[in-house]
MARMIDO-188603 format. One record per residue (C-alpha): x, y, z. Coordinates in steps of 0.1 Angstrom, whole numbers, plus 2048, in hexadecimal, padded with zeros to 3 digits. Layout:
XYZ
...
This chain:
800800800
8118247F5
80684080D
805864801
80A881811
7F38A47FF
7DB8BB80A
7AF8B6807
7B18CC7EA
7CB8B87D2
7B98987E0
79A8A57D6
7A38AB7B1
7BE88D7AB
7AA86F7BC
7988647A0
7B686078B
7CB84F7A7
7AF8367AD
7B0834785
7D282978B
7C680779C
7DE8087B7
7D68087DF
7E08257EE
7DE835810
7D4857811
7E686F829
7CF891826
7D98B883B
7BC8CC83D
7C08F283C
7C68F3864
7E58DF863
7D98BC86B
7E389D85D
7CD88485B
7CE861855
7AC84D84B
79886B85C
7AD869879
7C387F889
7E9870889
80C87A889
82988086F
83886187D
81384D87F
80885885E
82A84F84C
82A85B829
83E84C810
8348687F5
82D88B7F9
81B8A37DF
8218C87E1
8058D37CE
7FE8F67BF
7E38FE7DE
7FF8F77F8
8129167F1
7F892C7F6
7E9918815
7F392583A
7FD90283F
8168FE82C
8388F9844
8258E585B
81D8D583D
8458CB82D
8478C3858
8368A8855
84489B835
86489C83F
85D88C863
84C86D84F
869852853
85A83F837
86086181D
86E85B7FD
8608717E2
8548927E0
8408A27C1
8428C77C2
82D8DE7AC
8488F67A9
8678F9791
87E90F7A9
88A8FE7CC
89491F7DA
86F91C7EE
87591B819
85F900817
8798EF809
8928F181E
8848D8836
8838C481B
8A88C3814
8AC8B2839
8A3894829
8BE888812
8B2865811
89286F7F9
88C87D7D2
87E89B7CC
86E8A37A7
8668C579D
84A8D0787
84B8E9764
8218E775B
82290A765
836919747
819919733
80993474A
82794B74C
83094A72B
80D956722
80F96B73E
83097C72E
82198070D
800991718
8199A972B
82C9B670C
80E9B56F4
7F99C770F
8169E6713
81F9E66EF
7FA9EC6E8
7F5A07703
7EF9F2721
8069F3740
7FEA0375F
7ECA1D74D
7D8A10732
7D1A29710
7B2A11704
79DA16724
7A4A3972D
79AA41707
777A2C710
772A3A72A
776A6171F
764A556FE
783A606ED
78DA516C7
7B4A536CD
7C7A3E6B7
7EDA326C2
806A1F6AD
80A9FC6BE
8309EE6C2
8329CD6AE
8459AF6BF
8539A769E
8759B069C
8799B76BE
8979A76D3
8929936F5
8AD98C710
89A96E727
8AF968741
8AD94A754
8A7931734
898914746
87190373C
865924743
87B93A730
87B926715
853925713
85794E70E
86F9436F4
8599316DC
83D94A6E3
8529666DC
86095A6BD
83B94F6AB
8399796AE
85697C6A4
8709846BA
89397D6B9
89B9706D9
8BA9696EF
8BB94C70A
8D3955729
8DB93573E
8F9929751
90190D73B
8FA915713
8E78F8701
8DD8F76DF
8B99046E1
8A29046C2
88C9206D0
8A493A6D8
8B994E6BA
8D794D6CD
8E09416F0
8F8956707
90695172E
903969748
923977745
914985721
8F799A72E
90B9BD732
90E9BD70D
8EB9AF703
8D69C5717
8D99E4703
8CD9CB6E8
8AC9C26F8
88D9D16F2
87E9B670D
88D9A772A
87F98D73B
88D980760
881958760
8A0952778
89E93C79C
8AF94E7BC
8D194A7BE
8F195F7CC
8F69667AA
8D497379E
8CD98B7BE
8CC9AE7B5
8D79A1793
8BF9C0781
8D29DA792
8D7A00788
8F39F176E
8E09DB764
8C39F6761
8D7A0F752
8E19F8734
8BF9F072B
8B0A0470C
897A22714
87BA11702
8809ED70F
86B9D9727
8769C8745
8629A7750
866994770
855974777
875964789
87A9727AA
87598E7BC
89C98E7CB
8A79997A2
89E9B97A0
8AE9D27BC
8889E67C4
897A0A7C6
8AFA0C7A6
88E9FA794
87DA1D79F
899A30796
8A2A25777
87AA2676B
87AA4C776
897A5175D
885A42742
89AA2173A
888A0873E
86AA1472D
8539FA745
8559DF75D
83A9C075F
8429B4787
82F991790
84A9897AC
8589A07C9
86D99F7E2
85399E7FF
82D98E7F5
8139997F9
8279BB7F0
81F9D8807
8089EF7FE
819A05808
8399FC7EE
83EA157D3
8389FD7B7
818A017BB
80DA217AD
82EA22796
825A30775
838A1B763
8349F6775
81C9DE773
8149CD798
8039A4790
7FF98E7B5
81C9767A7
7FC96B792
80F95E773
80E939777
7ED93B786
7D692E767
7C0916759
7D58FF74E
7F08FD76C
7DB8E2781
7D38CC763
7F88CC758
8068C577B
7F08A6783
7F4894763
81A89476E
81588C791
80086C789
81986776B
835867785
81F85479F
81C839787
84183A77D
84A83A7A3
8328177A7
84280C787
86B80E795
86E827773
882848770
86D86577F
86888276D
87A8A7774
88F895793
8A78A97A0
8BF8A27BF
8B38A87DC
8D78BF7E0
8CF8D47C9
8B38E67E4
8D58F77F8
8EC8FB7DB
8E491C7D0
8D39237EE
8D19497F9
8DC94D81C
């Protein structure tokens, strides 16, 4: 008999495929409070013994989410994990990398969403969107005031951070268009990017750029990476995206560097601090866009994410390879003290 660890909700919505499975398995269900239960019962980490965990998309939004990875990591019969996210730089995770006996796979379904999301963010400023939008003011005013649009054809984009997410803006990009440059550590042919550069290259390539996208994970090395340099060498009418994390961009030369005019805008769905204040000054910024770190939040993200976690299940019953495994290492190696 497996038992799985995940919350009511992911139970809720992947039961019917797991019994489709035809496999006996134990149940091991957290309600919202906290509590684990076993068979409707109240039990311990150590009672309930999980030998797989999911952390599904609801869990990183619940309150009970530490108490949550607690419990997984006490279970002394632990051995796999399915996560919903593709980054591992999460707290949550942390705990996690206590156990060094156990796999961990990660999960990419949500590239579809930001890489939509990305797209609607350029075509929506380069048609007179943004943080103050032309079309409905016009509307509103009853006003017939026509504006050339900016076409993504022929424009040049700098994704940094060229991972399943970065290359999803890639392809997107291109059908307009684009020419696009891939930044990653290690270059790789890629057949969706025009040319593929390190991150040593992106002092020359900014000034290039008419769009920059930040698709990066937090490491030492990406901190403050879009700093007033980094600012300074971007061109007056480009864009500047971030649906990495919040810890890239340095808040005050963002603001700086938009009241000189260069970047022209700045699409923000991550921040340092979430929910950001209300009080924070990107708020009411002329020239940024404020989303909830909304981008991977859409129709498709749950539908993608359980067809790989029964895939995996079944692989996991089966003794096959399991898909996007990474080492359970890898959580502390670029870890950001």
């Amino acid at each position: 008999m497996t038992r799985i660890q995940l919350t009511e909700t992911a139970l809720e919505r992947l039961q019917p495929r797991l019994d489709a499975l035809e496999q006996p398995f134990d149940y091991v269900v957290m309600d919202e409070a906290g509590i684990l239960r076993l068979d409707g019962r109240a039990v311990s980490p150590e009672q309930a013994g999980a030998e797989c965990g999911l952390l599904s998309n609801d869990l990183f939004f619940a309150a009970c989410q530490m108490d949550y990875v607690d419990a997984l990591v006490a279970s002394p019969a632990l051995k796999w994990v399915q996560s919903c996210g593709a980054g591992l730089d999460h707290p949550m995770f942390v705990n996690l990398a206590r156990r060094s006996d156990i796999r961990l796979t990660t999960n990419h379904s949500q590239d579809v969403g930001i890489a939509e999301y990305v797209l609607w963010g350029v075509l929506d400023h380069f048609h007179g969107g943004g943080a103050q939008p032309i079309w409905p003011a016009g509307q509103e005013t009853h006003q017939w005031v026509r504006r050339r649009a900016r076409e993504i054809h022929g424009t040049r984009w700098l994704i940094l951070g060229f991972g399943s997410i970065g290359q999803a803006v890639a392809r997107r990009a291109r059908a307009f268009g684009a020419h696009v440059t891939g930044v990653r550590r290690k270059i790789l042919p890629m057949d969706c990017a025009d040319a593929m550069a390190t991150p040593d290259d992106i002092p020359g390539l900014l000034g290039q750029a008419d769009v920059v996208v930040l698709c990066m994970p937090q490491t030492p090395e990406t901190v403050n990476l879009a700093d007033a340099r980094f600012l300074a060498a971007m061109k007056p009418t480009a864009m500047l995206i971030n649906v990495g994390r919040g810890s890239a961009i340095d808040d005050m030369a963002l603001l700086d560097a938009l009241d000189t005019g260069r970047p022209e805008h700045a699409l923000l769905d991550v921040f340092r601090v979430e929910p950001l204040p209300a009080d924070h000054p990107f708020w009411n910024h002329p020239r940024i866009t404020v989303t909830p770190h909304t981008a991977a939040v859409s129709t498709g993200w749950d539908t993608r994410l359980d067809e790989l976690v029964i895939d995996n299940i079944g692989r996991y019953l089966a003794g096959a390879p399991l898909r996007n495994e990474v080492p359970i290492a890898d959580i502390l190696r670029d870890r950001v003290s």
